[in-house]
N, C-alpha and C positions, 0 to 999 in steps of 0.2 A: 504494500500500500504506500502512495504516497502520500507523505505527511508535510504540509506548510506548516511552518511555524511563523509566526509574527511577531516579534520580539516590541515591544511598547510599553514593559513595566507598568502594565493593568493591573497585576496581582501584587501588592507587600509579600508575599512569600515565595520569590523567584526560585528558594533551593530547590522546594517539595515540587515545583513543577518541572525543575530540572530532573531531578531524580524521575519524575514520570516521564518526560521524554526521551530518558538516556535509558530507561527500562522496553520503552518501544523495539529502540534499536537494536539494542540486545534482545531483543525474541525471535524464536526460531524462524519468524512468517517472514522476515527479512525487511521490515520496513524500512522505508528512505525518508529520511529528516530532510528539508530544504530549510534554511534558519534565514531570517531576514532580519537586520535592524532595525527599524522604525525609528527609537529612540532621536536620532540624528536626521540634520539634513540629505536628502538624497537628491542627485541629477536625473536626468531626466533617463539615462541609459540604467542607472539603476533602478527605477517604478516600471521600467519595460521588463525588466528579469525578475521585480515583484508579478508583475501582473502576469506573465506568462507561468509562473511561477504555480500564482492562483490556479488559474485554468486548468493549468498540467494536472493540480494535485486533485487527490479522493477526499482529504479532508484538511478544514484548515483551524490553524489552534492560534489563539491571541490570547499570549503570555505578558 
């Protein structure tokens, strides 16, 4: 599966949700993590490799 992540420091508890996305990857089904900053400015060639990013993925996570 692929898995978006959306890095935006939504959650006060960034460890416990690290811990759950690095428990993904480590599972046998083989999941793919794509991580994105938000946090910072981005150009215009980085929201293109967010947004394809999106599309590409099965599910998306904002952390």
């Amino acid at each position: 599966m692929r898995i978006v992540v959306l890095e935006t420091d939504l959650f006060p508890d960034q460890h416990t949700m690290d811990e759950a996305l690095a428990s993904l990857e480590r599972a046998p089904a083989g999941h793919r993590l794509s991580r994105h900053d938000l946090r910072r400015a981005l150009n215009e060639d980085e929201w293109d490799a967010v947004l394809d990013a999106v599309l590409a993925g099965d599910v998306i996570v904002t952390v």
